[in-house]
N, C-alpha and C positions, 0 to 999 in steps of 0.2 A: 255622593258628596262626602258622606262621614270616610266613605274608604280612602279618599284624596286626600284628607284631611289628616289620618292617620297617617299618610305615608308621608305626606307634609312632617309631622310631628315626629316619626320617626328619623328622616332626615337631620331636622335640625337638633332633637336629641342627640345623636351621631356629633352633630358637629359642638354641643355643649360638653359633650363629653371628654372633649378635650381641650377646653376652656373650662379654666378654672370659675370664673367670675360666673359662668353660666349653670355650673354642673348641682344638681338638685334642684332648680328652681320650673316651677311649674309651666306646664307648654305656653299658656297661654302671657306667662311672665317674657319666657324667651319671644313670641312670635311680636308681642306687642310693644317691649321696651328695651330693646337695644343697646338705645344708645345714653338711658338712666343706666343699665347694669353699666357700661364702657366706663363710664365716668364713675361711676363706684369702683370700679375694679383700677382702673387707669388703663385700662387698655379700649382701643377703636371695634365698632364692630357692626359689620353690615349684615343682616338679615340674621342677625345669631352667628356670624362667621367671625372670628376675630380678624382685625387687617392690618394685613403686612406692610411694615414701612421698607421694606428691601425685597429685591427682586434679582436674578438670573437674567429672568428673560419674561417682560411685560406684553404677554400678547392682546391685543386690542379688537375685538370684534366675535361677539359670538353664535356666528352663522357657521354653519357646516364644515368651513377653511380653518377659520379658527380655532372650532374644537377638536378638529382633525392635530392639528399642529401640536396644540396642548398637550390632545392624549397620548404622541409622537414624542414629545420633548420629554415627559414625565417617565414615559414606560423606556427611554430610553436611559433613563438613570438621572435624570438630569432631577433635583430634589427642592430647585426653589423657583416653580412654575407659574403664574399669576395670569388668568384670562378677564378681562374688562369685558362686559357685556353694558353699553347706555339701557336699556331697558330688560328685555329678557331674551332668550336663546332663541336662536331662528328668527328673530324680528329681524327684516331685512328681504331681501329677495330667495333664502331656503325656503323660509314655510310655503310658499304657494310656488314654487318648483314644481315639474311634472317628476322631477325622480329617473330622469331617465340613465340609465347607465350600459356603457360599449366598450367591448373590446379594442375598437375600432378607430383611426385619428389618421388622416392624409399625411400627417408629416410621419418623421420617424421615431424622436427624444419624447414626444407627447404618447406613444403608445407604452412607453413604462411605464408613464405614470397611470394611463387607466386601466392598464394590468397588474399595477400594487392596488389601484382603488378597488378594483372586482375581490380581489384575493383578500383585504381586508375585509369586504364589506361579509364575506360567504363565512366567516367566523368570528365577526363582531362580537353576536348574539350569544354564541356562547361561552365565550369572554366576559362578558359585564353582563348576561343576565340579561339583557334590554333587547326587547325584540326591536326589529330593525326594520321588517315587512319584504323581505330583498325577495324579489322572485326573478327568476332567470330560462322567462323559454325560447329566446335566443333574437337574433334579429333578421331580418331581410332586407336589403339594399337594392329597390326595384331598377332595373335596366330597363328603360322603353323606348330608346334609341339607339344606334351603332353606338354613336359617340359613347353613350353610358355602359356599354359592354365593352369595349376599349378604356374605359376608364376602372373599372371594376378589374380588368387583367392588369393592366398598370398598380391598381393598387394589393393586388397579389405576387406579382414582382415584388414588390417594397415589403410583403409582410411575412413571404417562410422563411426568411432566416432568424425571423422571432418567436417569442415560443406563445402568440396569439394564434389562437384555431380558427379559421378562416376558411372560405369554401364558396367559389364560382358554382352555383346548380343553373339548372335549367328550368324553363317556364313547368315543367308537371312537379320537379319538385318544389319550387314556390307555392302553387297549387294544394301541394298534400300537406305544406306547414302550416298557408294561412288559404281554409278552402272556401272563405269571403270573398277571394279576392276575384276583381274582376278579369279574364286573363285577356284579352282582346289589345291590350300595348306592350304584353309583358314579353320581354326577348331573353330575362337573365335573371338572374339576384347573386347577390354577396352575401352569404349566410354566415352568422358569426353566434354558434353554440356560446352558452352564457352569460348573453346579453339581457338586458332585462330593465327593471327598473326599482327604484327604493323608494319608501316612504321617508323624506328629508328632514319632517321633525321626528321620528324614531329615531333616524339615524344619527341627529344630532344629539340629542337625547344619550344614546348611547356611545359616543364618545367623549360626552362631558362625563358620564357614567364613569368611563374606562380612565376617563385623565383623573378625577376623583382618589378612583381607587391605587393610583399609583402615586399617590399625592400631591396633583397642581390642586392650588387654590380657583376657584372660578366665583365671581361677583356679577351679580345683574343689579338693575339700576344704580352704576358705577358707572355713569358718562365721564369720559378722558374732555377736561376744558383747558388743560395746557400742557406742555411739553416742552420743557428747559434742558440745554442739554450741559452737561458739569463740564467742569476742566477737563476730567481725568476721565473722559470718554463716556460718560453714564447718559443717564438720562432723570431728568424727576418726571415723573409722571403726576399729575394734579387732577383731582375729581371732589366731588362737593365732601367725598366722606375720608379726603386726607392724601397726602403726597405719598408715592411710591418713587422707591430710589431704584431705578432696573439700570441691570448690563448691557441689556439691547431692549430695541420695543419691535416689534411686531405690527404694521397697520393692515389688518384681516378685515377694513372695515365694509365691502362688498359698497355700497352706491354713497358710501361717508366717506371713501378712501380719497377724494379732495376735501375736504373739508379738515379731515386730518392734517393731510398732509401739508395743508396751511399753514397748520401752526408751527410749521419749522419751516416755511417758506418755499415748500412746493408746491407747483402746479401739475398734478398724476394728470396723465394722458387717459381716465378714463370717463364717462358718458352713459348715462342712465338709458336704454333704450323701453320701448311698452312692446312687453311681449303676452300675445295672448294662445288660452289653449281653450280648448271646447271638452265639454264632458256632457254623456251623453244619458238616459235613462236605461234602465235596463232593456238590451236588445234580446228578443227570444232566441234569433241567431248563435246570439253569442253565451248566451244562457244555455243553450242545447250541446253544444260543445264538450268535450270528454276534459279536450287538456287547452291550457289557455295558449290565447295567440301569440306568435312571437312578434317583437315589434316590426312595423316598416317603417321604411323612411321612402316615399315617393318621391326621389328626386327632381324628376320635371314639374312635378305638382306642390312640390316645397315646402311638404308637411313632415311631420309624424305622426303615426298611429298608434295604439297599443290596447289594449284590452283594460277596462276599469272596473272591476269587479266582475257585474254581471253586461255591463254596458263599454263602452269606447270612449276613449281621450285622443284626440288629436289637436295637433300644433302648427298653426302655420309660420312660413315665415316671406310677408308681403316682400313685394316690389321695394326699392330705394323711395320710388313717386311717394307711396302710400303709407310706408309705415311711420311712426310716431319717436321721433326723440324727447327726451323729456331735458332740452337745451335751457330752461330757465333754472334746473338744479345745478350746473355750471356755472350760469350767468350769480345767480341770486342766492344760490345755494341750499341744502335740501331741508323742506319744511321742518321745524324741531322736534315736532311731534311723532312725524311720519315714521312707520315703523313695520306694524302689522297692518297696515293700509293697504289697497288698492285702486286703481286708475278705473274710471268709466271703460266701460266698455264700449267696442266699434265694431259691432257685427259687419258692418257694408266695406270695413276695408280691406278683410280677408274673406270677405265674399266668392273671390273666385279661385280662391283656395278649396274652399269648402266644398264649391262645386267639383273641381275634380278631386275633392277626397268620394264626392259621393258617388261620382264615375266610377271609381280604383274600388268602392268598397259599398256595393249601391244596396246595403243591409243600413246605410248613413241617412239612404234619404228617407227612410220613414220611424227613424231613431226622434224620440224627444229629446229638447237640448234641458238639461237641466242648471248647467253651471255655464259662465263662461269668464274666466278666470285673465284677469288683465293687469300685470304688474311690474314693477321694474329690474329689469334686468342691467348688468355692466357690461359694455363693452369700451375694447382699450382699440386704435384706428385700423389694428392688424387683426381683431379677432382674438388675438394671445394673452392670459395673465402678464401680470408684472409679479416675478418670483425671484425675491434675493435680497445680498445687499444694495442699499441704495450709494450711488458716488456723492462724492461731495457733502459728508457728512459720517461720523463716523456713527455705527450699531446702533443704525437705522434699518431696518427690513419690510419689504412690502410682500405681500400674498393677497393681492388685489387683481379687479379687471374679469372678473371670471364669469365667461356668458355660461359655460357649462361648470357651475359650482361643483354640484353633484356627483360627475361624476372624476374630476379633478382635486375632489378632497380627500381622501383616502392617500390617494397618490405624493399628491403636494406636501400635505403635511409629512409624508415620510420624507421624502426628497431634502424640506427643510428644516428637519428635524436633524438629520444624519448630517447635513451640511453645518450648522450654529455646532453642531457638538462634536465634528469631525477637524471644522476646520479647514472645508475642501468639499462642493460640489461632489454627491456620487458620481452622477455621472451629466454627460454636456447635455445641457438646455438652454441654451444661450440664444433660442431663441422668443425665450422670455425674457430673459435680463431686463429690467429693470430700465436701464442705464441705456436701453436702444431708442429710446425716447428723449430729448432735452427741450431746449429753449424752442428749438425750429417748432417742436407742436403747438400752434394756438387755436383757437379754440373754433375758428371756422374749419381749420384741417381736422381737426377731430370728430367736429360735425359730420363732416366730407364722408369722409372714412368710414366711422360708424354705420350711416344710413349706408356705405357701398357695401360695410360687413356684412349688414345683418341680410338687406337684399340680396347679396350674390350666394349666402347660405349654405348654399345648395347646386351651384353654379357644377359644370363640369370642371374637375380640376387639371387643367392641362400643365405639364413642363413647362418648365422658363413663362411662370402667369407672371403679366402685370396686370396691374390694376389702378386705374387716371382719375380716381376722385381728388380732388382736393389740391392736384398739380397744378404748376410746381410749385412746394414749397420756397420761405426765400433762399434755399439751399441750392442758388446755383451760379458754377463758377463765372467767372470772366469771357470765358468762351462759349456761355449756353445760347445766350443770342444767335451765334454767326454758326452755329454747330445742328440746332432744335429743328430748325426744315430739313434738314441734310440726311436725316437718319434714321432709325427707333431710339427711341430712350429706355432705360430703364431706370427705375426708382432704389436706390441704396443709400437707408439711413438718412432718409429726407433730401438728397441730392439728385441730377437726372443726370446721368452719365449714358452716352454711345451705346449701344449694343451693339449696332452694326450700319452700313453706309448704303445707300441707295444710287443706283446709278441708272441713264435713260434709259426705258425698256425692262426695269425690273419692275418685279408685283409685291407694290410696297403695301406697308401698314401691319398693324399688329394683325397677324393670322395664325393666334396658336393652335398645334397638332401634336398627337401622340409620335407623328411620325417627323420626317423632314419636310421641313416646309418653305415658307417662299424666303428666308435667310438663309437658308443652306448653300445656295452660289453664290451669294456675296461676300460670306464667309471665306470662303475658300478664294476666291479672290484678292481680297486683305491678307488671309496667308500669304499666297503669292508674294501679294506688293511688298511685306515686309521679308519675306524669303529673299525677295531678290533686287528691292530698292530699296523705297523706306518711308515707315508710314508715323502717322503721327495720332495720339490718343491722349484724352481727356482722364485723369489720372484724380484729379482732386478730392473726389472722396474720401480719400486716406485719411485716418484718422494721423495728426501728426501734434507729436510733445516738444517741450523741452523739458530738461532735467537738469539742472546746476546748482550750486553751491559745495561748501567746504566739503558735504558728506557725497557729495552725486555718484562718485567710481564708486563708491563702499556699496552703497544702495546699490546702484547697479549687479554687484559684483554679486549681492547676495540675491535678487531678482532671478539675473540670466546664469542660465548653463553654460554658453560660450564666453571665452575672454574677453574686455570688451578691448574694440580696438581703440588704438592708438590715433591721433592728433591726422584729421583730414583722412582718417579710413575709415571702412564701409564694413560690415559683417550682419548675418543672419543669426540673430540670436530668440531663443527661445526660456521663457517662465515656465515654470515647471508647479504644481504642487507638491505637498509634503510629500504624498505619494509614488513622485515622481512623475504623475502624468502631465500630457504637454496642454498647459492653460492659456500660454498665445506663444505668437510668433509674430517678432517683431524685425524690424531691420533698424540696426543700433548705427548713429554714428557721428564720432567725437568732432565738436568742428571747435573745438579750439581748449586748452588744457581746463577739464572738471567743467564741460559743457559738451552734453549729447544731444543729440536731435534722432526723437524716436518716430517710427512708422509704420503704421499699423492697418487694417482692414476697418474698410469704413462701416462694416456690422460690429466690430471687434471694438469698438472709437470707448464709449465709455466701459465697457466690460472691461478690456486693460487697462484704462487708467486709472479706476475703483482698487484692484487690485494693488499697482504700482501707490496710491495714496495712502492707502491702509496699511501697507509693510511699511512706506517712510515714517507713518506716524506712529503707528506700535514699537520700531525700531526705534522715535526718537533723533531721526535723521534729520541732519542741517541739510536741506534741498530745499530748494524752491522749481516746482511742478506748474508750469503753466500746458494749457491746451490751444493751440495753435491753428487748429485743424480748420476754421472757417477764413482766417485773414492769409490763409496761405495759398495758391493754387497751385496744378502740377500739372505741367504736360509730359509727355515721354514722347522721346523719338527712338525709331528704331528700324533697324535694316543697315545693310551690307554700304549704301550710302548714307546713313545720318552721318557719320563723321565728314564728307564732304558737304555737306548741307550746312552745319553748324559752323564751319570751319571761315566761309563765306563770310558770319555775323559775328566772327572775335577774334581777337588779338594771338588770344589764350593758344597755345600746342597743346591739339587734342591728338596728336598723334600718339600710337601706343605705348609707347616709351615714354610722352610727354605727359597723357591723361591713363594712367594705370584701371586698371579691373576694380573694380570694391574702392575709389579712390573721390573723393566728395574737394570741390574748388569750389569758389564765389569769382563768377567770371563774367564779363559782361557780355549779353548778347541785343546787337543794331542799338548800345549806348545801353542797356537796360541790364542792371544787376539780377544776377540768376544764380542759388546755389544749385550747381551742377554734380551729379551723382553719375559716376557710370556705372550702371546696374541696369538691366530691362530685363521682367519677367516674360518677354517674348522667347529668351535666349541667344536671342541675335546681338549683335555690337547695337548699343544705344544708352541713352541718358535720359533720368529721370530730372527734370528742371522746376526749381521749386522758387517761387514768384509771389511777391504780394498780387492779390486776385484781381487788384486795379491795374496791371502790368501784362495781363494774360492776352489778351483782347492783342496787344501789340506785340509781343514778342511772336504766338501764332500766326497773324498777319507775315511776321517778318521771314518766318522759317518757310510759309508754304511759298513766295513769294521766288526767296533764294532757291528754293528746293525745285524751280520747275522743270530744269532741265533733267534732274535725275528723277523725275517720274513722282516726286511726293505727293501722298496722299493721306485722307483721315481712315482711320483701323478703329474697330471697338473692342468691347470683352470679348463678344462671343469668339474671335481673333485668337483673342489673347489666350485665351484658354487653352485652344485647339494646339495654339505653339508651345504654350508651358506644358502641356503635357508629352507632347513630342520630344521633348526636354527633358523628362523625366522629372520635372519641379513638382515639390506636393503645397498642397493649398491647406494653411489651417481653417478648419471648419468640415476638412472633407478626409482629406489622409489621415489629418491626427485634432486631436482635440481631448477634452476632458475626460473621454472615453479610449485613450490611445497612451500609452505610455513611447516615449523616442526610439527606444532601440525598434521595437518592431515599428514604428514607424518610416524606420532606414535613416533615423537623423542622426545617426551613432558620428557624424564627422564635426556635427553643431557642438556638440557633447562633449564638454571637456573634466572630465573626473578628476583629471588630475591637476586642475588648477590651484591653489593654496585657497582660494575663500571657500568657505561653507555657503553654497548654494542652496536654495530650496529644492527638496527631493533629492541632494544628490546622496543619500543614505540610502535613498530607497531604489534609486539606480543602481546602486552600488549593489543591492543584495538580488533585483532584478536582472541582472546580467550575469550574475552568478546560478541565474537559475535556467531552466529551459524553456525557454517562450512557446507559449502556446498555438501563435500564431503571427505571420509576419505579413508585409505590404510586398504585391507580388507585381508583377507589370505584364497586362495581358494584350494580346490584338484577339476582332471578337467579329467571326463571319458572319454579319451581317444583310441584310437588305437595304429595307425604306427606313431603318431606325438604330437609333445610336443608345448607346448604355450613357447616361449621365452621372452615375451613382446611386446607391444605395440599394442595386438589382439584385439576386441572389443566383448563387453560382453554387452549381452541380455537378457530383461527379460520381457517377455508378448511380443514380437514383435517390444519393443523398444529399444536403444542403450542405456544402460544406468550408462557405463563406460569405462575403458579399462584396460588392464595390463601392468607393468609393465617390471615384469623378470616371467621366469618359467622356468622349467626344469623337468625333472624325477626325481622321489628322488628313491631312490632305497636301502632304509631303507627299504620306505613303500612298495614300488610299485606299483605308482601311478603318475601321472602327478600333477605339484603344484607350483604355481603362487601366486603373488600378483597383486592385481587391486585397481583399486580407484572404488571406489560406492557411492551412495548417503547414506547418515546417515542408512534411514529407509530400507533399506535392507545389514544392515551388521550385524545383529545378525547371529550368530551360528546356522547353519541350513538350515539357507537362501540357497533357490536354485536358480540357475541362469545360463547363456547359455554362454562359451566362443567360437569366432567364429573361427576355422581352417581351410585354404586350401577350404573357400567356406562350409562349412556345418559348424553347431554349434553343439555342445558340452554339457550335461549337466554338472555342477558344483555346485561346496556345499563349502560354507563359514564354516569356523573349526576354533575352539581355535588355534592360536596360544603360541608356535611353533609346529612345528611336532615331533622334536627331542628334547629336553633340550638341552642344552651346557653341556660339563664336569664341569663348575665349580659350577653349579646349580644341575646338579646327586650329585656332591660329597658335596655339602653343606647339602642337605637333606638327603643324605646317613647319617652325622654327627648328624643330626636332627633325625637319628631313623626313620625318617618317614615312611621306606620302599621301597619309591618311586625313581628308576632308571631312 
């Protein structure tokens, strides 16, 4: 106690010492009367800390995220840092954390960030002095299914072009890592060296430590009870011991992050779940041991494991039926107390977890339980944090939602640290955004969701997964009624949109597979239809703006890289960051003088119009900005007959001469007002028709009706895809993104340098193109089997890694599998051969002129030209 007490004392000396009002007076003066010295002195002062009435950047929450962010902000230069702790550090869901920490993350953007969190974590300690506990003897990924050994090579496709050490072994080497284990279901593992786990209040500990010493202020018992935000874009921050004036705020508050966010009038999409773990007595097993075990994760059996000193921690994670949401912290909101608390514990409803942990590890079943640890965790309905700025409010930021704190702190905090002080995302993680959540979430879909997260856990992860809890949101258009028997759905951004069509005699229903499965010939059928009729697709997702007033072209001008076009024209325009890389990609178009009508990807819906809000109002821009996106619907028609199809239901000459390429009308179709676009991302002749969503219902009616002589039919994405890529069209999110600058992404024709406004990024285009790109977007076909590249697969040549893809699909023109990848310069000539890797074996592949197919408006322009060429 006396040694606490001293370091206590030493501490707060430290901080007297630079306070005047403090300096000289005795421990016991400083520790017990504060805020007597304040008021002698005139100045505020919480535990001996003086406090600051201005701020940078107020961050709010001091769990593991939030101290991460602080010691990130600070040691990045930034000099006037402020952390709010309501009680004290780690109260919340860090302190009774398992610690677990992976190289390892099924998606792609989330394996940076647990590859900054490990790399911090391995030299915290001797940074600040504060030990940290971090042991690292690696993990195991048990396979004890096909299915699980198909997934483990899929997830080795997605991860050597990263610089994560990764490693498919076999059941004797599972065996020699962890020689507990039971081997009688074992077929594989995913061995991932420097895996491991941390002790989460050391680790917090030591990054308040490290933010400290680079100078953020940090306060505990400093509960945040209001939040005003100023004219001039600030924010006050209010707590019982005084107002802070910050630049932005930060809500880090881990299972308070609604509660916060209340107070400026949000509803965060996230939900306390009860997660428990078991900790066991010392096992002589595991006592007898040389070196400690690496962690598992028994997939089927839907735990984790790891070694706790001399004893074992594992963690289940129950059934949807079984596990526990804590939905009255939603409803009623979270006790005021509640802090370093825990939930009762429920032995019996991870009861049959525990049995086959004792199966997998049967050293379990004569282990004493000594702990069993039950407390609340966040979950957001996807599983994912909410990481960024927030829309609809300016330097507002959330770093909230995190079922895996722990090992996403380290990470995050860098991520959003380089971002507030760069001014620009490092790089794309947009599938945190913030902003992919709105009003559609309420609080039975988050329910939904949640209990389907945490239950599916551990699920196999298949390609193109959906997931039906909580459908459908009211996110759906005009046409979901007459469309939802017909088809598969899929879920984008709370909408259910086609995937693909069912016809008598197919084998319907969701059937996901690593390989092709029972969508694969109806796919290519829709190809057909729209190759060679013309088919019809539910479109409305799109995220769609408008943009007008006095300033709208100006904005725009300084937004997009391309010009914007001119009165009733259509163009593909692209935002760019400072840095020049591509941040959306939008399709811009002017429907009447200083009025655009913008369109955008329904994942993409608030991520750009956050963006677009924030340059208007830093700029000072006369616009008015509305979001459109739910009262509007859109169908698209497309193929070689839509223009006869449509021609039937209006007045309008849609003929080619009369209804141009890129060229937007308001034209009526069977009596009903339609703004008409001719543009389709199929590449075939078509029109994107855009309808209030009470109108949809009849005008599809009208066109399948007229359409039945020429064979009209409904098409979905999975269609569309196959066609735009045959096309050579690139998709933002997969060719280019916040990780992709435009020239190598081949959008150098979007790209207009030399137009009179100063664009965002166009400096750094300017000096990027003057330089030698490292690497460019190449267009491969890929000999194949039973299975298609979809993106992000990694591509070989001579034995080295030396790119990856993109998107891919089957095109079924050709009949052939066909991808884009990024490559270096000196192997993208035409010809090039090279290896894409599936499902664990590679591939040979061949670099081709693009596209594969022309677009219809380039057949028909050469067709005019005589040339010959279709």
């Amino acid at each position: 106690m006396s040694r606490i007490l001293n370091l206590i004392g030493n501490r707060l000396r430290s901080d007297a010492a630079a306070c005047p009002g403090l300096a000289g007076l005795p421990l016991r003066t400083i520790c017990c009367s504060p805020r007597k010295q304040a008021a002698e002195s005139g100045a505020s002062y919480v535990l001996g800390k003086r406090w600051k009435d201005t701020a940078e950047t107020v961050v709010i929450g001091g769990g593991c995220v939030g101290t991460s962010l602080t010691y990130h902000l600070a040691k990045g230069g930034m000099k006037d840092v402020v952390l709010l702790e309501k009680s004290e550090l780690t109260a919340g869901s860090t302190w009774h954390a398992a610690g677990l920490t992976t190289y390892y993350h099924p998606g792609i953007n989330l394996k940076k960030v647990h590859y900054d969190s490990i790399k911090l974590y391995e030299s915290l300690e001797a940074e600040t002095g504060q030990a940290v506990g971090f042991h690292q003897p690696g993990s195991v990924r048990i396979a004890s299914t096909p299915a699980r050994v198909d997934e483990i090579k899929y997830q080795m496709t997605r991860t050597h072009w990263h610089v994560t050490p990764q490693h498919l072994i076999g059941p004797e080497k599972v065996r020699e890592l962890f020689p507990l284990i039971n081997m009688d279901k074992v077929l594989a593992g995913l061995y991932t060296p420097g895996d491991g786990h941390i002790d989460p209040y050391s680790l917090t500990m030591a990054l308040a430590a490290g933010a400290r010493m680079y100078g953020a202020q940090i306060y505990t018992t400093a509960p945040v009870s209001a939040l005003t935000p100023t004219a001039d874009g600030k924010w006050d921050v209010q707590t019982p011991h005084g107002t802070i004036r910050a630049n932005r705020i930060v809500n880090a508050t881990g299972f308070w992050a609604r509660e916060v966010g209340k107070m400026i009038g949000f509803e965060h999409a996230t939900i306390p779940v009860h997660h428990q773990y078991v900790v066991t007595a010392t096992v002589p097993e595991v006592k007898a041991l040389k070196t400690e075990l690496p962690v598992i994760r028994d997939l089927d059996g839907s735990y984790y494991l790891r070694q706790e000193r001399d004893g074992l921690l594992f963690g289940p994670y129950e059934n949807m039926e079984k596990m526990k949401l804590q939905d009255s912290w939603v409803r009623d909101g979270v006790p005021p107390g509640f802090g370093k608390e825990l939930f009762e514990s429920d032995l019996d409803r991870i009861m049959e977890h525990v049995e086959m942990a004792m199966e997998m590890v049967p050293v379990l079943k004569k282990a004493d339980i000594i702990n069993i640890v039950s407390g609340p965790i966040t979950y957001t309905p996807d599983l994912l944090p909410s990481v960024g700025p927030h829309q609809g409010v300016s330097n507002y930021w959330t770093a909230i939602g995190f079922g895996y704190g722990v090992i996403h702190a380290g990470g995050i905090g860098k991520f959003l640290s380089d971002w507030i002080r760069n001014g620009e995302p490092p790089y794309d993680l947009i599938e945190c955004d913030p902003n992919r959540f709105s009003k559609w979430v309420d609080v039975p879909f988050l329910c939904a969701k949640a209990r389907e997260s945490y239950g599916f856990n551990n699920v196999v992860g298949y390609p193109k997964e959906e997931r039906f809890a909580g459908r459908p949101t009211h996110r759906t258009s005009g046409v979901y009624e007459l469309l939802k028997d017909k088809g598969s759905m899929g879920f984008h951004a709370g909408w259910e949109q086609p995937h693909w069509f069912y016809k008598p005699g197919d084998d319907t229903g969701y059937k996901p597979s690593f390989r092709r499965t029972n969508w694969f010939g109806p796919v290519g059928r829709e190809c057909k239809l729209v190759m060679e009729k013309v088919g019809v697709i539910d479109l409305t997702p799109f995220g769609k703006f408008i943009v007008k007033g006095k300033d709208s072209q100006m904005l725009l001008d300084r937004l997009f890289a391309n010009t914007m076009p001119k009165v009733g024209m259509t163009n593909i325009s692209h935002m760019l960051t400072p840095t020049g890389r591509v941040f959306a990609e939008v399709t811009v178009t002017q429907l009447t003088p200083g009025e655009f009508f913008l369109i955008t990807g329904s994942g993409s819906e608030g991520h750009d119009l956050r963006w677009i809000e924030t340059e208007a109002a830093d700029g000072g821009y006369d616009v008015d900005i509305s979001n459109v996106t739910e009262e509007m619907g859109v169908l698209g028609i497309a193929g070689p007959k839509s223009r006869q199809v449509l021609q039937k239901l209006t007045d309008e000459d849609l003929s080619d001469a009369g209804f141009k390429f890129l060229r937007c009308k308001t034209i009526k179709l069977a009596g009903i007002p339609v703004r008409a676009i001719r543009i389709s991302y199929t590449g075939e002749l078509g029109w994107e028709l855009y309808m209030d969503q009470s109108n949809m219902a009849a005008v599809y009616r009208a066109m399948m009706e007229a359409g039945k002589d020429e064979g009209i039919d409904n098409f979905g994405t999975y269609a569309m895809s196959s066609l735009r890529l045959e096309k050579g069209f690139r998709g933002w999110g997969q060719e280019m993104n916040s990780d992709t600058n435009p020239l190598e992404a081949g959008l150098d024709y979007f790209i207009k340098l030399n137009k009179p406004a100063d664009f965002i990024g166009k400096a750094a285009l300017q000096e990027i193109k003057a330089k030698w790109l490292k690497r460019k977007l190449s267009y491969i076909t890929v000999d194949t089997d039973d299975v298609d590249p979809e993106g992000n697969e990694t591509v070989w040549h001579n034995g080295k890694v030396i790119g990856n893809t993109t998107s891919g699909a089957y095109s079924y023109t050709s009949q052939q599998s066909l991808a884009f990848a990024y490559l270096p310069p000196e192997l993208r000539s035409v010809g090039q051969k090279v290896e894409v890797e599936l499902l664990g074996k590679t591939y040979p592949a061949t670099v081709i002129q693009e596209p594969l197919v022309l677009t219809e408006p380039t057949r028909t322009r050469l067709q005019k030209k005589g040339t010959g060429k279709a």
